[in-house]
C-alpha positions as CSV (number, residue, x, y, z in Angstrom):
1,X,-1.8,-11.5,-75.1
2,X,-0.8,-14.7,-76.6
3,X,0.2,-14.8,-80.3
4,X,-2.0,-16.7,-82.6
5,X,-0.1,-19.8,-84.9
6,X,-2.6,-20.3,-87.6
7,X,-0.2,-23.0,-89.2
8,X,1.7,-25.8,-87.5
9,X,4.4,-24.1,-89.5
10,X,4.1,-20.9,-88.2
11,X,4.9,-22.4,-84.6
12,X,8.1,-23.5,-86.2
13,X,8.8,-20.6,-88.1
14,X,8.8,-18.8,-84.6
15,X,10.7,-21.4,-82.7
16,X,13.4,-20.3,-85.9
17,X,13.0,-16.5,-85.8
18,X,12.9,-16.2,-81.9
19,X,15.7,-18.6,-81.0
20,X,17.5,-16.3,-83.5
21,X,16.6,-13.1,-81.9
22,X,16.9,-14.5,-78.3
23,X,13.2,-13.3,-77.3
24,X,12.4,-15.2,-74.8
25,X,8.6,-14.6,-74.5
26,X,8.4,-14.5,-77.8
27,X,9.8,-18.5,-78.1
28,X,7.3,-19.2,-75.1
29,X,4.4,-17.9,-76.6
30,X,4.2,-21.1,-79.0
31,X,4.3,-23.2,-75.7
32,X,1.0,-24.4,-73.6
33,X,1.1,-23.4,-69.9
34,X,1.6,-27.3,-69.1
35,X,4.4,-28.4,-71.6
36,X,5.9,-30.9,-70.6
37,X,9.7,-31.0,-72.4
38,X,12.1,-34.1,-72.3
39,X,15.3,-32.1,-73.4
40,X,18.4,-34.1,-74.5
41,X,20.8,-31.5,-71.9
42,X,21.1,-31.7,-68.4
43,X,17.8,-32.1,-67.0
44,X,15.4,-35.2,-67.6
45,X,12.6,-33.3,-68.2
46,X,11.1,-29.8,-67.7
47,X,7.5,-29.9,-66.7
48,X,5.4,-26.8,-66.7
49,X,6.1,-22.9,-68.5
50,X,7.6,-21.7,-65.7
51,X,10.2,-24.1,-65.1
52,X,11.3,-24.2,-69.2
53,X,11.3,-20.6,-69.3
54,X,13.9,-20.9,-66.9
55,X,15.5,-23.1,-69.1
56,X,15.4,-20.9,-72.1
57,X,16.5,-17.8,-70.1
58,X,19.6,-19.5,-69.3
59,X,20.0,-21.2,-73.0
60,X,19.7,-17.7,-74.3
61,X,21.5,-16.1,-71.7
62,X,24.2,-18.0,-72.4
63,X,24.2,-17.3,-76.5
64,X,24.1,-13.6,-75.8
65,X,27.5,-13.8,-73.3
66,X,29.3,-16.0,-75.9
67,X,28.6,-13.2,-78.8
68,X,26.2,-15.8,-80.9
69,X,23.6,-16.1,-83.2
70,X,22.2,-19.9,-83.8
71,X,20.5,-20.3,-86.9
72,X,18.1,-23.3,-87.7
73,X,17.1,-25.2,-90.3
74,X,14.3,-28.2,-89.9
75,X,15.4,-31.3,-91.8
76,X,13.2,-34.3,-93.0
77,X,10.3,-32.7,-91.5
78,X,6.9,-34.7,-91.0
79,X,3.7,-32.9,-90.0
80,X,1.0,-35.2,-89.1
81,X,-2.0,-33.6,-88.3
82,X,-6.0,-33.0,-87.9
83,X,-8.5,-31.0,-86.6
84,X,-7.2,-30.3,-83.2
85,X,-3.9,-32.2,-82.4
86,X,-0.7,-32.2,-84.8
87,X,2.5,-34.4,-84.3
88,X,6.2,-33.2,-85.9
89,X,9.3,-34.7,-86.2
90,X,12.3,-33.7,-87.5
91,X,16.0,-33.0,-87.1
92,X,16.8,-29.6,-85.7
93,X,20.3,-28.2,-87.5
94,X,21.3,-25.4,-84.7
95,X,24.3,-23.5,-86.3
96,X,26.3,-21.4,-84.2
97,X,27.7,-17.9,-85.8
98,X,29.6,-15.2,-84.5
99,X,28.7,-11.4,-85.2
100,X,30.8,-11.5,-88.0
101,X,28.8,-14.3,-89.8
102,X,31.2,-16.9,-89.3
103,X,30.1,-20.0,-88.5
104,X,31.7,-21.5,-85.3
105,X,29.9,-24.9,-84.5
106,X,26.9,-26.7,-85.6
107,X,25.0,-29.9,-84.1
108,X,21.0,-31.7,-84.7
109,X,19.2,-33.2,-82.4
110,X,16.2,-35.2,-83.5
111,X,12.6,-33.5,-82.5
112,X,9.3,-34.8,-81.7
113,X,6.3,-32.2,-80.8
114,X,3.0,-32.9,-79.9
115,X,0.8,-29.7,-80.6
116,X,-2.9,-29.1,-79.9
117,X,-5.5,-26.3,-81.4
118,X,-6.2,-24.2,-78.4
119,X,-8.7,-21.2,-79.6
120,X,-7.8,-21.9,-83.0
121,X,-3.9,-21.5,-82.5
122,X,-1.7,-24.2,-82.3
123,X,0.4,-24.9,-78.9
124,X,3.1,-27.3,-78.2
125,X,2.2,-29.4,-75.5
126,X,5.2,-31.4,-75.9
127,X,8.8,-31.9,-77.0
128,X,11.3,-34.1,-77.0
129,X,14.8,-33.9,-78.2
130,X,17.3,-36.3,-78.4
131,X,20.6,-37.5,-79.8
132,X,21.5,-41.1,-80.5
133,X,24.0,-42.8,-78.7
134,X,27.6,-44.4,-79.5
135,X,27.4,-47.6,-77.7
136,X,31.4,-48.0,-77.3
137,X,31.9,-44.5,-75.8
138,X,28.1,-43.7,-74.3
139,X,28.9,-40.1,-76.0
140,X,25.8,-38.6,-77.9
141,X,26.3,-38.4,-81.4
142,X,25.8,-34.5,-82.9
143,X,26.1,-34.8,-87.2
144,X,23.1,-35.4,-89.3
145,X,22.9,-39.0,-90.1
């Protein structure tokens, strides 16, 4: 049974807590059956549930082998939205810590997500991240600003 986001800010507030947690279903539950994801790492694009929760198994996989916790924070977050159909974007701070509470490494990517009411919760139906780009060495660039 799908969870029900009665807020644009409770889909983020889960995106937070479950990237956190590492649940998996739990991240995907905020995500429409046909997202449709351009992700700034590896892959162009991700198009339907299936193929990003593939995606986020191995992004959380990966967190759990290494021994950390990322915590989030939202930055200059901008909710546009009406009846049916809100649009958000932000900078997304993910902080790596180890067990221990120390933090180890931090980056943002910028955000965009399109969400849409579906029986009165809100879904993503898209996201985009991305990082701008240092023209002189073609290397993304990770600090805030």
């Amino acid at each position: 049974m799908r969870v029900g986001f009665n807020k644009v800010q409770d889909v983020l507030e889960n995106y937070r807590s479950a990237v956190y947690e590492k649940d998996v279903e739990r991240f995907l539950s905020a995500y429409d059956s046909d997202i449709h994801v351009y992700d700034c790492w590896e892959n162009w694009e991700s198009i339907g549930i299936s193929q990003w929760k593939e995606i986020v198994n191995g992004w959380f996989n990966g967190l759990r082998e290494e021994g950390v916790v990322l915590k989030i924070d939202f930055n200059d977050l901008v909710v546009e939205e009406n009846t049916n159909l809100a649009f958000v974007h932000c900078a997304v701070t993910f902080a790596a810590h180890n067990e221990s509470g120390e933090k180890l490494r931090q980056l943002t990517n910028r955000f965009t997500f399109g969400l849409r009411k579906v029986n009165e919760s809100w879904t993503i139906t898209h996201e985009h991240s991305s990082l701008p780009i240092n023209m002189e060495t073609g290397k993304g660039i990770f600090n805030l600003k």
